[in-house]
C-alpha positions in Angstrom: -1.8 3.3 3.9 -1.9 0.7 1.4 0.6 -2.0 2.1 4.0 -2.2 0.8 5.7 -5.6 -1.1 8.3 -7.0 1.7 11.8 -6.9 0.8 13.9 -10.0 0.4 16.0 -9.2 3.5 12.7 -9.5 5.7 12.8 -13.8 5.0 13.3 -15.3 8.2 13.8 -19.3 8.2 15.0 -21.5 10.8 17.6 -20.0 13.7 16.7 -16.7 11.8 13.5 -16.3 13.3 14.0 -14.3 16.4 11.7 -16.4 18.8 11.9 -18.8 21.4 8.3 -20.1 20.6 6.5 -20.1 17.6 2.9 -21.5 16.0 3.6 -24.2 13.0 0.8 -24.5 10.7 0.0 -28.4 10.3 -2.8 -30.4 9.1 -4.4 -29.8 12.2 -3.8 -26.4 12.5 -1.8 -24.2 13.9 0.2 -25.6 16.7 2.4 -24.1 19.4 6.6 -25.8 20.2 9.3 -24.0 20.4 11.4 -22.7 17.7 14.3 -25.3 18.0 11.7 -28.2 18.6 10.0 -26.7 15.4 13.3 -26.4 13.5 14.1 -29.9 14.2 10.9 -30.9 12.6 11.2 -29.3 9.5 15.2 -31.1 9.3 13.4 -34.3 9.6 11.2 -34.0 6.7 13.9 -32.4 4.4 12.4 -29.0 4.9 13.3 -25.7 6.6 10.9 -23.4 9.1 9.9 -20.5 7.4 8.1 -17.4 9.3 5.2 -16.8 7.5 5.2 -13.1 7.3 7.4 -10.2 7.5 9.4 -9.0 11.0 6.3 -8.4 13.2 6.3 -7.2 17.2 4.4 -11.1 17.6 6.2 -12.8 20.4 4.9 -16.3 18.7 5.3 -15.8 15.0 3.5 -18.4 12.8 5.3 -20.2 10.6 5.2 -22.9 8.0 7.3 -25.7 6.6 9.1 -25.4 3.5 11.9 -26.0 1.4 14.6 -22.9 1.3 17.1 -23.0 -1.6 20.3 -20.9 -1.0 21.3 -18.1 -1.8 17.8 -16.7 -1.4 16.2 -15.4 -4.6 12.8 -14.5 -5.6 10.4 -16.6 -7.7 10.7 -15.3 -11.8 7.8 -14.7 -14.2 8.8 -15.2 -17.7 8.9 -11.5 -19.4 5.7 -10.5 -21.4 4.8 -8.3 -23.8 3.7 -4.7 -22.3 0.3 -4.2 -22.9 -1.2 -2.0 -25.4 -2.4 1.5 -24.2 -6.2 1.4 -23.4 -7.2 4.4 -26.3 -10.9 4.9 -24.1 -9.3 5.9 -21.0 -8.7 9.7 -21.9 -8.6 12.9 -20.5 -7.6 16.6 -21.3 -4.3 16.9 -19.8 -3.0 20.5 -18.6 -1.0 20.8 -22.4 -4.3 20.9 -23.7 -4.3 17.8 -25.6 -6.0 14.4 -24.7 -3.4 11.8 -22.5 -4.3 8.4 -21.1 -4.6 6.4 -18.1 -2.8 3.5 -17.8 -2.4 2.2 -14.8 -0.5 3.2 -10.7 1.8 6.0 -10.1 3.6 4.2 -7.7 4.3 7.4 -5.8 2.2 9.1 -4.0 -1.5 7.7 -2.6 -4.0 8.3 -5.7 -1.2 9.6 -8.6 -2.2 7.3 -11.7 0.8 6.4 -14.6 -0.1 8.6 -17.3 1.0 8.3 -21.1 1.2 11.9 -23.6 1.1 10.0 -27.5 1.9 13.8 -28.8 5.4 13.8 -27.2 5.6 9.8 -26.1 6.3 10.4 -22.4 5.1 9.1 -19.4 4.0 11.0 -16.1 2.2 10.3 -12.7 -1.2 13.1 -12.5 -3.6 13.2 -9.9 -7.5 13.8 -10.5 -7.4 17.3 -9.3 -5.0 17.9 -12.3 -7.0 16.5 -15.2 -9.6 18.0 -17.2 -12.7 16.2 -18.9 -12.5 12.8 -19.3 -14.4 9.5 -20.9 -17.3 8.1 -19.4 -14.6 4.7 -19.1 -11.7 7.1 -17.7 -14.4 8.6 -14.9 -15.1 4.9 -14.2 -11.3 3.8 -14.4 -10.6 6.8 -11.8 -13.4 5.9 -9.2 -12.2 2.4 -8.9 -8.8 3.0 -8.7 -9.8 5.8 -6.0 -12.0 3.2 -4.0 -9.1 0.7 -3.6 -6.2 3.0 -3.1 -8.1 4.8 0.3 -5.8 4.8 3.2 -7.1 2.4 6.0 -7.9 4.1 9.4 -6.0 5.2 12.1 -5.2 2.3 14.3 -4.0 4.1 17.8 -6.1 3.2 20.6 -7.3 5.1 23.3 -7.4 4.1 27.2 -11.1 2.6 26.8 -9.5 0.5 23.6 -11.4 2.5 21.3 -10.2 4.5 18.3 -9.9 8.0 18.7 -13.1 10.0 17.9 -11.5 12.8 16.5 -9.2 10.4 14.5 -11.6 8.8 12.6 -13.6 12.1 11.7 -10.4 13.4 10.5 -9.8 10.5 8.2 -13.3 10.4 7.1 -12.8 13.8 5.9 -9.9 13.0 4.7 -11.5 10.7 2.1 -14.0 12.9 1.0 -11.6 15.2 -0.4 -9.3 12.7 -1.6 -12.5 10.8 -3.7 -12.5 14.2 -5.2 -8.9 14.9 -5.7 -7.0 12.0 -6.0 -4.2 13.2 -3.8 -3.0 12.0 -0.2 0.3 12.8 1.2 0.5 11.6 4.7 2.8 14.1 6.1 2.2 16.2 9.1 1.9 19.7 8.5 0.1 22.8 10.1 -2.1 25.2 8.9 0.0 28.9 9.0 -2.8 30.6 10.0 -4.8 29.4 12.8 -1.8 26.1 13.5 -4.5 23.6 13.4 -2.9 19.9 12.1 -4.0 19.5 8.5 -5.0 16.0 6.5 -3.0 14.1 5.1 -4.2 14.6 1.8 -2.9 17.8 1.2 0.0 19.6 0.6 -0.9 22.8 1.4 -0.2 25.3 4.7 -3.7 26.6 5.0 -6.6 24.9 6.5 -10.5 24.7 5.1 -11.5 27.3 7.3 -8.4 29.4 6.7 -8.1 29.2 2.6 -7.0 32.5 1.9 
């Protein structure tokens, strides 16, 4: 799936980092010391130790120097003005009328942000729900497809390969979902013949088993 924004409450600095050794990025590189050594490093130069990324399983978690101001608060963009809706990007919206892309759902996998100018309301739609469409929506729509596809599954077998039938799954998966827009990454099971169906549907039938 495509990956989430951290929350603040993931920052680890300095005896917050749950390690006894860590990797400190230097000029040099990365280099290995122990957390308190690396701590006391970062004091000497007026800096703090900062874990790099987000709570991971690593039991050496780089990290880099860097000032921490308390309390904790995220950098601030100054406000700008929202942009102007893109009047090419239409298509025929189940109303009937002509609605317009602009920009990510934010829900599920695929759903686009949607604006109706008849009644002035937004709405997240998928591609199996829209009708025609510009040449720049159809465009709009692929690319937005092409980098919202879920990455593969990452489960290992004994041999330290990926799992065979995993990856044809997903690679089905994609197909249909370059064609509908829609991924839901739940499990569910088809009510006919109990097969595990793709996550990019809703439904409670398989392929083979539509009706």
């Amino acid at each position: 799936m495509s990956e989430r924004m951290w929350s603040l409450s993931l920052f680890r600095y300095d005896e917050g980092i749950d390690a006894d050794e860590v990797d400190v990025l230097l000029d040099d590189g990365l280099e290995p010391m122990s957390r308190d050594d690396a701590v006391a490093y970062a004091h000497e130069r007026g800096a703090n130790l900062v874990a790099w990324w987000p709570a991971r399983d690593d039991p050496r978690p780089s990290c880099v120097v860097s000032k921490v101001t308390l309390p904790l608060r995220w950098e601030r963009l100054p406000d700008e003005p929202r942009p102007e809706v893109d009047e090419r990007l239409w298509f025929e919206a189940g109303c009937g009328g002509r609605d317009l892309l602009v920009g990510n759902g934010h829900t599920f996998v695929g759903r686009m942000a949607a604006w109706c100018p008849h009644d002035e309301v937004g709405y997240n739609v998928s591609l199996g729900e829209m009708g025609e469409m510009s040449d720049a929506a159809r465009h709009w729509i692929a690319g937005y497809l092409a980098g919202a596809e879920p990455g593969h599954p990452y489960v290992e077998n004994e041999d330290g390969d990926l799992d065979r039938a995993d990856m044809a799954a997903w690679e089905s998966a994609l197909r249909r979902f370059r064609r509908t827009g829609e991924w839901y990454g739940r499990w569910g099971t088809c009510r006919v013949c109990g097969c595990v169906l793709l996550p990019d549907t809703a439904g409670d039938r398989c392929a083979e088993h539509p009706w």
